[in-house]
ChimeraX commands (.cxc) that place a marker at each C-alpha (Angstrom):
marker #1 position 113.83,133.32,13.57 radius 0.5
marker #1 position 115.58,135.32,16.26 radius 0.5
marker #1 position 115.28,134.79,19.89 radius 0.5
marker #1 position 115.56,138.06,20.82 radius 0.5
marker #1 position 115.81,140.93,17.88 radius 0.5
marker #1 position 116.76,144.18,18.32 radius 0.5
marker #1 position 116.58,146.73,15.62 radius 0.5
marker #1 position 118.34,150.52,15.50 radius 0.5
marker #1 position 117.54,150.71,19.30 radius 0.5
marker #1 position 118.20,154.79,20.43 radius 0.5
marker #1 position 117.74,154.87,24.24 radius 0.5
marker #1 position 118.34,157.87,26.24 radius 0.5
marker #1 position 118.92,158.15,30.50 radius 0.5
marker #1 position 117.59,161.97,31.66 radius 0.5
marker #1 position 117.83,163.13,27.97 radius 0.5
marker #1 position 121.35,161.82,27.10 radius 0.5
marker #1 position 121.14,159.54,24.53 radius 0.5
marker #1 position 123.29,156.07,25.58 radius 0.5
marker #1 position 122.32,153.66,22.96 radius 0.5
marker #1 position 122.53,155.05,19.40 radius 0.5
marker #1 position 121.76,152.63,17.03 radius 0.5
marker #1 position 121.73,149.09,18.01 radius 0.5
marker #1 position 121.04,146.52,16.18 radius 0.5
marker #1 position 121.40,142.38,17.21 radius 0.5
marker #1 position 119.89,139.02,17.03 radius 0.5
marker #1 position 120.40,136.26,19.13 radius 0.5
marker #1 position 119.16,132.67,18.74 radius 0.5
marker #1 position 118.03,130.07,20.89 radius 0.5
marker #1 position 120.30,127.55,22.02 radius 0.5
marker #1 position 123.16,129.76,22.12 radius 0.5
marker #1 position 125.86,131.60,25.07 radius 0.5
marker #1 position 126.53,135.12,23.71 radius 0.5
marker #1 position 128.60,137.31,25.63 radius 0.5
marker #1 position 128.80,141.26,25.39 radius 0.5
marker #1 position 131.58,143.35,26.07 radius 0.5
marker #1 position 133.35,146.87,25.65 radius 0.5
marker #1 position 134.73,149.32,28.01 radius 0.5
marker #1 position 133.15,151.54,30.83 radius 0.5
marker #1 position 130.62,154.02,29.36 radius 0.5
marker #1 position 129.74,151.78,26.07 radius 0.5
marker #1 position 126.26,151.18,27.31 radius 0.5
marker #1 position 126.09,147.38,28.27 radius 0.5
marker #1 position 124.25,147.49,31.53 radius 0.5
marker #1 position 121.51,150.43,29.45 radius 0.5
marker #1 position 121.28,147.75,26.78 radius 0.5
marker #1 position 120.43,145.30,29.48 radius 0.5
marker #1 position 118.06,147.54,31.85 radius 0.5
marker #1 position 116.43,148.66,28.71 radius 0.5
marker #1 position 115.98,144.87,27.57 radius 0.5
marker #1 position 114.25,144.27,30.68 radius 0.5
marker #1 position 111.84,147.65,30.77 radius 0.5
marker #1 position 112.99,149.59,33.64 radius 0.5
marker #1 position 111.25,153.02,33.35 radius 0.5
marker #1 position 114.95,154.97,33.33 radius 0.5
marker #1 position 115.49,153.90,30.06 radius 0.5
marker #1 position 114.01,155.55,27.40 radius 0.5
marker #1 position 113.65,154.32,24.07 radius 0.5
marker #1 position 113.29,157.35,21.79 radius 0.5
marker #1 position 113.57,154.72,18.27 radius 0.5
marker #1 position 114.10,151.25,17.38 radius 0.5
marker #1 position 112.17,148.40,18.63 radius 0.5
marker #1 position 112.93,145.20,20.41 radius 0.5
marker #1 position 111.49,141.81,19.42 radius 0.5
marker #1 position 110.99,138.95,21.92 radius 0.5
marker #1 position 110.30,135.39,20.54 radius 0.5
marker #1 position 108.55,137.21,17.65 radius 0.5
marker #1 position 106.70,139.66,19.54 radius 0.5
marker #1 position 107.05,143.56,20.08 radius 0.5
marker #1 position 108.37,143.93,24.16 radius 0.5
marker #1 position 109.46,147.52,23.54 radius 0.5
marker #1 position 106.32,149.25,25.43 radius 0.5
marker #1 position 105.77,146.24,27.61 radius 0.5
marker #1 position 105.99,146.60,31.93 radius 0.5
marker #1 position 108.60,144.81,33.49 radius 0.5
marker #1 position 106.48,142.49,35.20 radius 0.5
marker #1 position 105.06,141.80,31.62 radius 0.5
marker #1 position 108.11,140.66,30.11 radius 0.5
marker #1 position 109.60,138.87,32.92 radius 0.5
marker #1 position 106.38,136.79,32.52 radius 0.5
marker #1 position 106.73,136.20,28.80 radius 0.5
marker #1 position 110.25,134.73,29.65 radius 0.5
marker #1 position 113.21,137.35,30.18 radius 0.5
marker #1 position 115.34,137.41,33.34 radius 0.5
marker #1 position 117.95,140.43,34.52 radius 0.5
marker #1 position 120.66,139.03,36.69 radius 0.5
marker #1 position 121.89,142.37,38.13 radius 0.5
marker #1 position 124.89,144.01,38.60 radius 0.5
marker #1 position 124.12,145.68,42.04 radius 0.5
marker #1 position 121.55,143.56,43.46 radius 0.5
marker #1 position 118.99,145.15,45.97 radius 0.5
marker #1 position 118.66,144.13,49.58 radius 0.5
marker #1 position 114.92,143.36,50.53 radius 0.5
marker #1 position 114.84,143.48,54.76 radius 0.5
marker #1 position 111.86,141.39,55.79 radius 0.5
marker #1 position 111.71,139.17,52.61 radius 0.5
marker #1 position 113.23,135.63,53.35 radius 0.5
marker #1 position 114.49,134.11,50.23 radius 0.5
marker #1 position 112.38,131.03,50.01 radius 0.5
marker #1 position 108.93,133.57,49.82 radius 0.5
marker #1 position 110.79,135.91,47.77 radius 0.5
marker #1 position 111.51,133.04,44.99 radius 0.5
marker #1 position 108.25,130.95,45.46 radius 0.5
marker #1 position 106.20,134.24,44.99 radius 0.5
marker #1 position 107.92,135.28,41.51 radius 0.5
marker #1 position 107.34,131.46,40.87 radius 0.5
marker #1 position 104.14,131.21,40.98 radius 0.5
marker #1 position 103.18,134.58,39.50 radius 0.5
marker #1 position 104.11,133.45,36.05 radius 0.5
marker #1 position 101.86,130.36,36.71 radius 0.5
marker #1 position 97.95,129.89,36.08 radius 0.5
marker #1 position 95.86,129.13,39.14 radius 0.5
marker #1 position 95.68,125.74,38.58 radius 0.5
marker #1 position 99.18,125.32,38.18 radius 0.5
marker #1 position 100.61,127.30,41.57 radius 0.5
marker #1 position 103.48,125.07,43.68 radius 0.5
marker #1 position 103.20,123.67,46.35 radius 0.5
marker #1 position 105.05,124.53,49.67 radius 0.5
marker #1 position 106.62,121.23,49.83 radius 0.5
marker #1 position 107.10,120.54,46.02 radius 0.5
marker #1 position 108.95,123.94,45.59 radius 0.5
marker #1 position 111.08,123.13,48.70 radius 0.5
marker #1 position 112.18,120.18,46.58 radius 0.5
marker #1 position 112.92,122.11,43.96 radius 0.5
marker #1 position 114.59,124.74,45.51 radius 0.5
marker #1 position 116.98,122.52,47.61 radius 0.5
marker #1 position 117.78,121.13,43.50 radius 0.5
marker #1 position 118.80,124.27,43.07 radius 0.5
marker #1 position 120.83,125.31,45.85 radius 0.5
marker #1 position 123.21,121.90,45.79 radius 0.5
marker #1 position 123.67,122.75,42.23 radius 0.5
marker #1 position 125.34,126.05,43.25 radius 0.5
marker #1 position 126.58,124.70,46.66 radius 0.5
marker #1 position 124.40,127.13,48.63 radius 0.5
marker #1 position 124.44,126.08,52.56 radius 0.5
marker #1 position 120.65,125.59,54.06 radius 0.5
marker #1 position 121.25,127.97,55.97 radius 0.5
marker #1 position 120.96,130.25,52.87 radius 0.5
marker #1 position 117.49,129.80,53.20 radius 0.5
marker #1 position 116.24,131.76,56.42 radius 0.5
marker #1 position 118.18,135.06,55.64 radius 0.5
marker #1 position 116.57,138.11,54.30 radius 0.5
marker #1 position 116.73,138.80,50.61 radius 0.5
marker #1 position 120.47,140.13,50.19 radius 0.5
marker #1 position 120.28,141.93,53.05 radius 0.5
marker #1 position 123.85,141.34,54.49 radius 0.5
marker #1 position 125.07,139.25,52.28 radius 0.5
marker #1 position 128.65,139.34,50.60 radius 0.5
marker #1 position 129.02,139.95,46.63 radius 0.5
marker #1 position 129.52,136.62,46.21 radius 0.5
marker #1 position 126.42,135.06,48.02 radius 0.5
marker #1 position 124.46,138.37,46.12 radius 0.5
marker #1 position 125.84,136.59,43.30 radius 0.5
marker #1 position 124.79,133.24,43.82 radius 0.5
marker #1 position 121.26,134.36,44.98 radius 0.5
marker #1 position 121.07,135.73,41.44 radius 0.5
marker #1 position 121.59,132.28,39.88 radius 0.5
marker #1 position 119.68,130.38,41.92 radius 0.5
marker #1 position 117.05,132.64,41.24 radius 0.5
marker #1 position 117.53,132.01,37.22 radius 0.5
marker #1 position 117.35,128.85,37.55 radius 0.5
marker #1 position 114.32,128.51,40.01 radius 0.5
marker #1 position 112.50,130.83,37.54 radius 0.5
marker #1 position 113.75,129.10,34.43 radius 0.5
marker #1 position 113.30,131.93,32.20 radius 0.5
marker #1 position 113.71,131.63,28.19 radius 0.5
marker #1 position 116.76,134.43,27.89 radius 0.5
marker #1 position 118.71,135.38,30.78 radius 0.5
marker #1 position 120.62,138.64,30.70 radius 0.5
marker #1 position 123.65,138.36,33.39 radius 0.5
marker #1 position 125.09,141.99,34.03 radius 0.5
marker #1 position 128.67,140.98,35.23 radius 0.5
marker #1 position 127.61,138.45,37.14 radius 0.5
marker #1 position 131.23,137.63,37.50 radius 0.5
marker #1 position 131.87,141.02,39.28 radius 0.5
marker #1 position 133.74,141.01,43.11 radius 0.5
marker #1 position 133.75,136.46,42.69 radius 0.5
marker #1 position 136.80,134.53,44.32 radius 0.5
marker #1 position 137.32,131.60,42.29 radius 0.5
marker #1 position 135.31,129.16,44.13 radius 0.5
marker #1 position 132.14,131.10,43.81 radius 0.5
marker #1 position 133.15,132.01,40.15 radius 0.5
marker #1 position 133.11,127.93,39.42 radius 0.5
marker #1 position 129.49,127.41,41.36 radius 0.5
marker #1 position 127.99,130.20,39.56 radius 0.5
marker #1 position 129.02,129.31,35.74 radius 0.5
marker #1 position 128.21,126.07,37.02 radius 0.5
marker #1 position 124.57,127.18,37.92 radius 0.5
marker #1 position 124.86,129.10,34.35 radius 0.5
marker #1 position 125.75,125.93,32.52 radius 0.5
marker #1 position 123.04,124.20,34.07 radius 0.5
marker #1 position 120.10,126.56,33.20 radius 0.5
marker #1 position 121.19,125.76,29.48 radius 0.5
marker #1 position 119.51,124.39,26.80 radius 0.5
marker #1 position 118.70,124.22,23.29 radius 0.5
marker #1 position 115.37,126.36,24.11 radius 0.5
marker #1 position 117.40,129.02,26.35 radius 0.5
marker #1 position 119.37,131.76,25.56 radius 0.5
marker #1 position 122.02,133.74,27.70 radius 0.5
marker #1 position 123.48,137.06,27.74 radius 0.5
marker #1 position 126.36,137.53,29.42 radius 0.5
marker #1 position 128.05,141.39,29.76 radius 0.5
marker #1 position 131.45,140.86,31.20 radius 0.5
marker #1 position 134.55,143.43,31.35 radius 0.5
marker #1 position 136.73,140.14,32.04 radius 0.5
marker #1 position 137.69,136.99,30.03 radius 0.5
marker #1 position 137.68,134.22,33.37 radius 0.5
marker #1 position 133.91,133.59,33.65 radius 0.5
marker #1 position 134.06,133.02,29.50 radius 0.5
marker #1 position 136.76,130.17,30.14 radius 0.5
marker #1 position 133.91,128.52,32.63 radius 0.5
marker #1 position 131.13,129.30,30.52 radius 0.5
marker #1 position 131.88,129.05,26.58 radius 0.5
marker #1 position 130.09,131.50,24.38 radius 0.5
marker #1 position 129.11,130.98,20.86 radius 0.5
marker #1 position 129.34,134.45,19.64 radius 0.5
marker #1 position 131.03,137.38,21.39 radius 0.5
marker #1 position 129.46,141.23,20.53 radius 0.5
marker #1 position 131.85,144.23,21.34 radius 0.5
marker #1 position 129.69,147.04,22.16 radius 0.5
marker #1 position 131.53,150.82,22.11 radius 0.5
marker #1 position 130.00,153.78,22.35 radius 0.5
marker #1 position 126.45,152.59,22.15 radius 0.5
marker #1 position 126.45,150.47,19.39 radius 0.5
marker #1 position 128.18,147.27,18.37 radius 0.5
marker #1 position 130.96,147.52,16.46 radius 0.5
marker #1 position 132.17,143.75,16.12 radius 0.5
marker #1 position 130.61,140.30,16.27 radius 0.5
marker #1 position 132.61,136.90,16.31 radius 0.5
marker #1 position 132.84,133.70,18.16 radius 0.5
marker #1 position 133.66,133.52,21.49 radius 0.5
marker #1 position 138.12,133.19,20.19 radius 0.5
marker #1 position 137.80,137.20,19.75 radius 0.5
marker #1 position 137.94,137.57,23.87 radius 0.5
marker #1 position 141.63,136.86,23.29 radius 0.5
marker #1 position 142.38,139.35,20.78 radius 0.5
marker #1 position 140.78,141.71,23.02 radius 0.5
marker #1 position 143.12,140.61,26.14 radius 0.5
marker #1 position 145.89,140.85,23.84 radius 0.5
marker #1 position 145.08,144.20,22.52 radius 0.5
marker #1 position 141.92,145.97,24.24 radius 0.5
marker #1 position 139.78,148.19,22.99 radius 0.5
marker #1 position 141.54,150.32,21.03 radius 0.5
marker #1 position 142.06,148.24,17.91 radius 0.5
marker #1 position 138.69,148.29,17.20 radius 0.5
marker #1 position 137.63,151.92,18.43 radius 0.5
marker #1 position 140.33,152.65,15.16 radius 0.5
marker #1 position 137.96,151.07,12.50 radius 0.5
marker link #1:1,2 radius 0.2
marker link #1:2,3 radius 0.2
marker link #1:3,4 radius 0.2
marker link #1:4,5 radius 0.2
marker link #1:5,6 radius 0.2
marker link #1:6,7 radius 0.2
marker link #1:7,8 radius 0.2
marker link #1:8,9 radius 0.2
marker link #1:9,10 radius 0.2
marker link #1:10,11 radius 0.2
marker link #1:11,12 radius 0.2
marker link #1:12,13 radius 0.2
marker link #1:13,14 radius 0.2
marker link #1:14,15 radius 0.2
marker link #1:15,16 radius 0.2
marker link #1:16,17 radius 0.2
marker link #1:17,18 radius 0.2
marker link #1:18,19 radius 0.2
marker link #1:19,20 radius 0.2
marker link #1:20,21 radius 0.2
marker link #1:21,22 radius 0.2
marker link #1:22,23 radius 0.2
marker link #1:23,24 radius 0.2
marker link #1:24,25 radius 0.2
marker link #1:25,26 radius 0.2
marker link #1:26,27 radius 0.2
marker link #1:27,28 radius 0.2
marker link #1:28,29 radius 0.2
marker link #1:29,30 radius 0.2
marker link #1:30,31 radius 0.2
marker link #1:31,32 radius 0.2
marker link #1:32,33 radius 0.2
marker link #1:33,34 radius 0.2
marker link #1:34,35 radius 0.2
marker link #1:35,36 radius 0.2
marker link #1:36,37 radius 0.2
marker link #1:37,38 radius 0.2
marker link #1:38,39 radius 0.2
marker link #1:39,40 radius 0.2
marker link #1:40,41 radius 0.2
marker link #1:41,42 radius 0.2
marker link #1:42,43 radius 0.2
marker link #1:43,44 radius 0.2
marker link #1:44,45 radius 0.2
marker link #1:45,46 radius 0.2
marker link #1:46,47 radius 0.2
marker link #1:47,48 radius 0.2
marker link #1:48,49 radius 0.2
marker link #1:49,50 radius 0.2
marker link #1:50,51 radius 0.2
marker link #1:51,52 radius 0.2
marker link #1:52,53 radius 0.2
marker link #1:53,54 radius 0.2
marker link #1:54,55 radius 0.2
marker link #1:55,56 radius 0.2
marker link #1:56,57 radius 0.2
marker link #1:57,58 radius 0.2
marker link #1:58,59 radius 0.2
marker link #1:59,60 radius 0.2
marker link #1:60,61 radius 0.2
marker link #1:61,62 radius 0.2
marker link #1:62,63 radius 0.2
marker link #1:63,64 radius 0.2
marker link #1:64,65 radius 0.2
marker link #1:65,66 radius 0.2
marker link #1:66,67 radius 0.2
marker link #1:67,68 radius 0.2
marker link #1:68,69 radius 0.2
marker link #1:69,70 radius 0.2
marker link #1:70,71 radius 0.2
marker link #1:71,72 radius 0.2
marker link #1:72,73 radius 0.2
marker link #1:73,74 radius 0.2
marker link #1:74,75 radius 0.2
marker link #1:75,76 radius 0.2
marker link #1:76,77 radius 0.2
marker link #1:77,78 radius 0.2
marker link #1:78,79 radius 0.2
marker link #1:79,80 radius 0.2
marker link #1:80,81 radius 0.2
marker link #1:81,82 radius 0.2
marker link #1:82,83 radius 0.2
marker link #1:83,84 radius 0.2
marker link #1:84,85 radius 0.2
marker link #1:85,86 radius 0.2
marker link #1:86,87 radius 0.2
marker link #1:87,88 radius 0.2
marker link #1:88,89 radius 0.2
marker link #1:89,90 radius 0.2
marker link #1:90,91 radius 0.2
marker link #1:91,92 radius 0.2
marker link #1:92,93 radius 0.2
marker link #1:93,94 radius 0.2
marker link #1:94,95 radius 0.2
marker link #1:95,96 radius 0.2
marker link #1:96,97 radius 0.2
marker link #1:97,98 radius 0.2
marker link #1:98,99 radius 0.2
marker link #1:99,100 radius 0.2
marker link #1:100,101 radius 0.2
marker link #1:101,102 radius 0.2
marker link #1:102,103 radius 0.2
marker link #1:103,104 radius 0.2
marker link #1:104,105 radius 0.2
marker link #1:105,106 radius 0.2
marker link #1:106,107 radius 0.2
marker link #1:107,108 radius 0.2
marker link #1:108,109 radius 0.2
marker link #1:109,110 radius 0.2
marker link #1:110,111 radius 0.2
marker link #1:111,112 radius 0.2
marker link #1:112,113 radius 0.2
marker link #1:113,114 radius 0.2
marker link #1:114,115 radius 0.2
marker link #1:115,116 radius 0.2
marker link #1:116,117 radius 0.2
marker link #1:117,118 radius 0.2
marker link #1:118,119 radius 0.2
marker link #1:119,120 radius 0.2
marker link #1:120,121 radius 0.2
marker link #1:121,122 radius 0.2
marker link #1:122,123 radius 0.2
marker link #1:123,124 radius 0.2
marker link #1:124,125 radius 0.2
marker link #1:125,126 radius 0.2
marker link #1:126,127 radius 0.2
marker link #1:127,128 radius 0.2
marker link #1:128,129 radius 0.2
marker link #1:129,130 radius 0.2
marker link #1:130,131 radius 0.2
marker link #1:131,132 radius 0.2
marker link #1:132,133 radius 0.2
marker link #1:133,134 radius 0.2
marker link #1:134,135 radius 0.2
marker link #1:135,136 radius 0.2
marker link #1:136,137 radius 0.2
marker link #1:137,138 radius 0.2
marker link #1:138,139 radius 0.2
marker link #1:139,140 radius 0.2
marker link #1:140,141 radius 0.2
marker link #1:141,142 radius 0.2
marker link #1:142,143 radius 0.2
marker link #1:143,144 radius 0.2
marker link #1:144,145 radius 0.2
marker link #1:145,146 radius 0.2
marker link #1:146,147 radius 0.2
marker link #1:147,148 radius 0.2
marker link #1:148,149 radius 0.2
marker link #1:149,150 radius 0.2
marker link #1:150,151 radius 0.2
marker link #1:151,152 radius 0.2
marker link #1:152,153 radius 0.2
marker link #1:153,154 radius 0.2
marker link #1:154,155 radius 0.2
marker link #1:155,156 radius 0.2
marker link #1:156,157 radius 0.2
marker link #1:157,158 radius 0.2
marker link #1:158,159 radius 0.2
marker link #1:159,160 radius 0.2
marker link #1:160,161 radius 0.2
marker link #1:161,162 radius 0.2
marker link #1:162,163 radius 0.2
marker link #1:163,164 radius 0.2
marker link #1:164,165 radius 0.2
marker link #1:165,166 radius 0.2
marker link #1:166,167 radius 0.2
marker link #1:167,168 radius 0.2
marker link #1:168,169 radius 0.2
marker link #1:169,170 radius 0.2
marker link #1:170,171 radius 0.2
marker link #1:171,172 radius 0.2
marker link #1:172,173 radius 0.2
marker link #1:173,174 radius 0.2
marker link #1:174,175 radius 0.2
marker link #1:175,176 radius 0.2
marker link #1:176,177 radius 0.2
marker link #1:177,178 radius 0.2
marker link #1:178,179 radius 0.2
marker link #1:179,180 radius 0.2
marker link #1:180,181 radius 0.2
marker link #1:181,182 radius 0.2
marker link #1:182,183 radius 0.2
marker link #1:183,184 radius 0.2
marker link #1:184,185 radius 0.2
marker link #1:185,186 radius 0.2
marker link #1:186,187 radius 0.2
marker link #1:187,188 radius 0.2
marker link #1:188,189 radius 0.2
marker link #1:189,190 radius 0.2
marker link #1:190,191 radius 0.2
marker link #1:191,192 radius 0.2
marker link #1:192,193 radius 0.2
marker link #1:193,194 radius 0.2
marker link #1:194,195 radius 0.2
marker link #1:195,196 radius 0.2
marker link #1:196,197 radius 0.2
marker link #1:197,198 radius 0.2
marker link #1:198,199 radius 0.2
marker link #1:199,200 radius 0.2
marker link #1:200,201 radius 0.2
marker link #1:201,202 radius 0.2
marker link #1:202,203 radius 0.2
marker link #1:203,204 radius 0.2
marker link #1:204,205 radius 0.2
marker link #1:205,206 radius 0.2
marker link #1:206,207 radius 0.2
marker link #1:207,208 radius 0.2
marker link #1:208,209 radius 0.2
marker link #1:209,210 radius 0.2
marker link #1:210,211 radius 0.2
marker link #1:211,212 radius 0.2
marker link #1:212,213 radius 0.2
marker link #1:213,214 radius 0.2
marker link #1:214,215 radius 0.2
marker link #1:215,216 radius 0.2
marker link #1:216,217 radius 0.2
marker link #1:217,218 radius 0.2
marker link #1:218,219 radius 0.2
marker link #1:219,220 radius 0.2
marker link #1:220,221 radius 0.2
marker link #1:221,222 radius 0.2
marker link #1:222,223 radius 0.2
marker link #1:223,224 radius 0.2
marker link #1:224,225 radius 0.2
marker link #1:225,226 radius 0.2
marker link #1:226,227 radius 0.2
marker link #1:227,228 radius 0.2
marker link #1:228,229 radius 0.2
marker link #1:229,230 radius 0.2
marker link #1:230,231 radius 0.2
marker link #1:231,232 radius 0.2
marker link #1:232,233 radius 0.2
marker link #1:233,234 radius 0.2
marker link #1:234,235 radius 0.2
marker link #1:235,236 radius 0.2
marker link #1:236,237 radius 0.2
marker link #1:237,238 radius 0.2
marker link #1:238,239 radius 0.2
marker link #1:239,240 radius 0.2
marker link #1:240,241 radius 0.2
marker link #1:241,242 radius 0.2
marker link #1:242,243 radius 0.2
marker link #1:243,244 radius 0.2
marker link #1:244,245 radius 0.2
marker link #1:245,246 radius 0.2
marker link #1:246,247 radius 0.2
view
């Protein structure tokens, strides 16, 4: 069975319909990576994936470890196990990122089970050597100044703090010198395992030679109209978009 199922998804944005007809599985254990070009409907597909109240779905339905997410809150199916590594992340003045991350923590835990100050201080300093992140990281305000690659990083050592199930990144790789692109596939690599799934939507081919995907989905015009392993990015650098749009 399917990790995540999604079957003839329509979702419209302010009564324009975006995603027409989607259809995909993906499995546990496996990197899949998303791409197509500006306007296909990638970053819909992945705020509709995690609920945001935008993004209508008119038909279709979305299946999450076996169970229909398509009417469920946000909060709801971040709980159940999905994480949204954003494209634009938000700035939050007032929230340090220590509170921020032990908060979301321990909201998707039972009473009995909450962290600790001192054992999620552990944990989180785990995290934050994993993706090189400076202590000093840890007394700033949530975003709130920060450059697109620390947003970036933020974003990953939130996934892996959380330790969802499926992890949708929405160009994570966006505005990254090199250096931070190598910590944060690094962070990426690390949150993987045979009971995880990722998502990666990417216009570029550098952050899939750090972070190897098993299948590759080319999404145009609001539906996907290829699926192969991750080889395919180099037909695409060779001959973009076009190729396919002709089929």
């Amino acid at each position: 069975m399917a990790l995540l199922e999604i079957n003839d998804l329509h979702v419209n944005v302010e009564d324009k319909e975006i995603i027409k007809g989607l259809s995909l599985r993906l499995e546990a254990g496996k990197v899949n990576a998303l791409m197509g070009p500006n306007g296909s409907g990638k970053s819909t597909l992945a705020n509709t994936l995690m609920g945001h109240p935008k993004y209508r779905v008119t038909k279709g339905n979305i299946l999450f470890d076996g169970e229909d997410i398509t009417k469920m809150e946000a909060d709801e199916r971040a709980r159940n196990g999905l994480f949204l590594s954003f494209q634009y992340p938000a700035e939050i003045a007032g929230v340090s990122i220590p509170n921020f991350l032990r908060t979301a923590l321990n909201a998707r835990r039972e009473e009995k089970n909450k962290m600790s100050v001192m054992d999620f201080k552990r944990l989180l300093q785990e995290k934050m050597d994993i993706l090189k992140i400076d202590r000093k990281f840890l007394s700033r305000y949530l975003n709130v100044g920060f450059s697109g690659g620390e947003k970036k990083r933020s974003e990953i050592l939130q996934l892996l703090v959380l330790n969802p199930t499926l992890a949708v990144l929405d160009e994570t790789d966006s505005g990254l010198d090199i250096d931070a692109l190598r910590a944060v596939a690094g962070g990426v690599n690390a949150f993987m395992g045979k009971e995880k799934c990722i998502l990666i939507i990417t216009h570029y081919k550098r952050i899939l030679e750090y972070i190897k995907p098993d299948s590759l989905f080319i999404m145009i015009d609001g539906r996907i109209k290829l699926e192969g392993s991750g080889d395919l990015v180099d037909q695409l650098e060779e001959k973009g978009y076009g190729w396919i749009e002709e089929d």
